[in-house]
N, C-alpha and C positions, 0 to 999 in steps of 0.2 A: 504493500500500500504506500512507502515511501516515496514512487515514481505518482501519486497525485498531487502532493504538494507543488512540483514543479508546473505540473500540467496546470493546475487551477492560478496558479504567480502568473503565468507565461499568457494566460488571459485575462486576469486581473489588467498587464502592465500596457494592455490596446488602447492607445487613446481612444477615448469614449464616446468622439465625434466618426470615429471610423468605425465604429461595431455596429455594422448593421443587423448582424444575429451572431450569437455565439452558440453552441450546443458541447456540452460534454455529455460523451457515451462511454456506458460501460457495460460488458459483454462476456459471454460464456459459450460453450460450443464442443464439437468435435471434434478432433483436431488427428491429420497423419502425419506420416513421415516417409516419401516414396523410400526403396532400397537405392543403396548408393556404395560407391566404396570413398575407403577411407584410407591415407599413407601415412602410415609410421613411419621415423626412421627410424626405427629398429625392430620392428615385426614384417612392417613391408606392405606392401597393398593386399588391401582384402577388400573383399566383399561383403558388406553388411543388410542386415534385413533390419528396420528401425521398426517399431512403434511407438504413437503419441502419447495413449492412456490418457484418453483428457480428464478422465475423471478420478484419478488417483491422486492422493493427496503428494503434494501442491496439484493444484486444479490445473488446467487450461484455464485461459482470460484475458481481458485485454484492457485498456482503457483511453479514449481519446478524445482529443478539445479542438474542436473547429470551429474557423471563422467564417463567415459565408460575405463573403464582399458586396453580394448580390443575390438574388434571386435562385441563380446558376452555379456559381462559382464559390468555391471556399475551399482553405487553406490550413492546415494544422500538425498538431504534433501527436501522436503515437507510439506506445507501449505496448506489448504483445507477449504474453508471459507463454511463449510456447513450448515443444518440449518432445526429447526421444531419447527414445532407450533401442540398446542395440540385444535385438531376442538371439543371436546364433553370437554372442559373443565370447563363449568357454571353445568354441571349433574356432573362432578366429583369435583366440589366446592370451585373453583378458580375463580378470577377475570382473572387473568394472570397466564399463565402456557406456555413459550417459552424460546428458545432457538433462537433468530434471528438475534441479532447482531454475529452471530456465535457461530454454533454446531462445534465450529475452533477444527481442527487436525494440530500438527505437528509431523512430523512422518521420519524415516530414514527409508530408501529403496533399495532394492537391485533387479536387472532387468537384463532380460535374453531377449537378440533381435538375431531373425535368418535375416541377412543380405547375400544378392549374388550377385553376379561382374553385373552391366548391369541392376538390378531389383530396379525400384524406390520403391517400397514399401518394409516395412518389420515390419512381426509380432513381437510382444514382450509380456511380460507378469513380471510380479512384486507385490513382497508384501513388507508390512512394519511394521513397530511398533512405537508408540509414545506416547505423551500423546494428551489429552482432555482437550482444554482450553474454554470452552464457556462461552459465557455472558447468565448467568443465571438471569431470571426474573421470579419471582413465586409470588403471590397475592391470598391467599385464600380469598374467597370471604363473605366482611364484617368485612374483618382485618386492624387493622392499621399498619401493618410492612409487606415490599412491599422489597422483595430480586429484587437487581438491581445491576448486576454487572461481570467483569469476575472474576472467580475462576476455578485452575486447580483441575478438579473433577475425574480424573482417566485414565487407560490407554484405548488405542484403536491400532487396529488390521485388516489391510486394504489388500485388493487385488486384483490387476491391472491386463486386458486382452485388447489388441489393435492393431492398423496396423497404422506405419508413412508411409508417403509418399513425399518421394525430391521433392521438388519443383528445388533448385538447390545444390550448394553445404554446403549452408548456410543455407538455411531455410526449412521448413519441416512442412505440416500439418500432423494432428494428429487425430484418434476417437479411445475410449476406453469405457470400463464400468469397472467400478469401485464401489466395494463396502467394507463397514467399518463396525466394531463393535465395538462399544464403551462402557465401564462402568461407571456411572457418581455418584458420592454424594457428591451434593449440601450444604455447609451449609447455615441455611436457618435465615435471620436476626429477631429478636424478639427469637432466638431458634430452635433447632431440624435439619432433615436433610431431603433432598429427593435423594433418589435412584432411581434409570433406567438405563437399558440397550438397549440400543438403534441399530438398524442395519438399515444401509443407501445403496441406491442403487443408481446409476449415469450412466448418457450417458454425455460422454466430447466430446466436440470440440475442438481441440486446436493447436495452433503453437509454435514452437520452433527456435531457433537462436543457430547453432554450432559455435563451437569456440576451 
């Protein structure tokens, strides 16, 4: 919940003659992790099979503050608390091979919503850029130096497709799908690094508060 504070500063600090709307959403969902490989230097490339688990503790989630310039158009910041675990990782030679305290995205965004006098609902669509902060855990198996920690591993490249719907003039739910590309290297403690590229898929649920 730490990553709100900024978000809700970071819209506070809009001069107040330019906010035409603001909206903060927050969101939950299901979330994958296609298969990919992954390069050790020192186990070597493998091939891994991920899962998301969005619903294991820590959750899936996300949370996001946009400015809508207009009508059309609007601009913001974004958190994405996503997440994978490697399932064939004792054949690829790991103790621990995850990403679960977050496969975290923050990310800037820009979005494009068709809105009509009288229609509570309205599509939109948005991409973003940012970086890759995950709490990386990696444990090859039989080693005594066990990587445990967040490091900003690379950028990622996200793309948003969905339909809001007024509940009144303030509030608004939300479903979209959602998916990211990420590039990540790890460094890895005792030495060395691991690389992956990783690509996430998502179904959100979520609500928003205009302002």
């Amino acid at each position: 919940m730490r990553i709100l504070l900024p978000l809700a500063l970071s819209v506070s600090l809009l001069p107040a003659a330019a906010r035409a709307e603001v909206t903060l959403s927050f969101y939950g969902g299901l979330q994958s992790v296609t298969g990919s490989t992954v390069d050790d230097s020192t186990l070597g490339r493998q091939g891994i099979d991920w899962d998301g688990k969005s619903t294991a503790v820590p959750p899936y989630w996300g949370a996001r503050a946009t400015w809508w310039r207009d009508d059309a158009w609007g601009f913001g910041l974004e958190f994405n608390h996503a997440k994978a675990y490697a399932d064939n990782k004792a054949e690829a030679g790991y103790d621990t091979l995850e990403f679960t305290d977050g496969l975290n995205f923050a990310t800037v965004n820009a979005f494009r919503r068709w809105q009509q006098p009288g229609r509570a609902w309205a599509p939109y669509v948005g991409a973003g850029v940012g970086l890759s902060i995950p709490h990386v855990e990696v444990t090859a198996a039989g080693s005594d130096n066990s990587t445990f920690g967040y490091q900003i591993t690379g950028p990622v490249v996200q793309l948003v497709a969905g339909t809001t719907w007024g509940v009144n003039d303030r509030w608004e739910l939300f479903g979209e799908w959602k998916g990211a590309w990420s590039k990540h290297e790890a460094e890895l403690d005792g030495g060395g690094t691991l690389k992956a590229e990783l690509i996430t898929n998502a179904l959100n649920l979520g609500i928003s508060y205009r302002f």
